[in-house]
Wavefront OBJ file of the C-alpha trace (Angstrom):
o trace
v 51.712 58.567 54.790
v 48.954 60.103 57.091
v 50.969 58.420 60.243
v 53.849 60.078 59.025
v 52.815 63.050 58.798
v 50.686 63.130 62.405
v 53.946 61.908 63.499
v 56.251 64.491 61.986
v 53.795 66.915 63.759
v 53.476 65.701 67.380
v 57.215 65.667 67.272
v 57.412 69.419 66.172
v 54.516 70.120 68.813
v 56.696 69.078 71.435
v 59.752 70.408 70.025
v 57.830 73.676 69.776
v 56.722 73.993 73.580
v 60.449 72.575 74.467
v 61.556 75.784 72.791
v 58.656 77.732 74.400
v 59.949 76.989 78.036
v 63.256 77.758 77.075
v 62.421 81.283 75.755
v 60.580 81.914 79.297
v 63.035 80.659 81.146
v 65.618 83.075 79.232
v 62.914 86.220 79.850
v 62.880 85.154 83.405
v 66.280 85.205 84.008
v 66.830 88.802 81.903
v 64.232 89.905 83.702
v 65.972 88.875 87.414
v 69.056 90.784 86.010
v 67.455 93.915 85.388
v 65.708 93.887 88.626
v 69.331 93.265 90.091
v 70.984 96.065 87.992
v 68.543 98.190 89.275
v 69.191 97.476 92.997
v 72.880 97.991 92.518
l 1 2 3 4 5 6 7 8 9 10 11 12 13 14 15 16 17 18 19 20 21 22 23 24 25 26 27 28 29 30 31 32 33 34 35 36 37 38 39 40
């Protein structure tokens, strides 16, 4: 049970910063696209 569950978590640990590097990716790129908007 305990192995499950410290399993269960490292998976949603990783799954968490997966989503983390997504969501700054995302920010980058909006942010690139208002820097171009504002040059054009």
């Amino acid at each position: 049970m305990l192995v499950e569950l410290q399993t269960k978590l490292s998976f949603q640990e990783d799954l968490l910063q997966q989503l983390n590097t997504v969501v700054t990716r995302q920010q980058n790129q909006i942010d690139e696209l208002r820097r171009i908007e504002i040059l054009h």
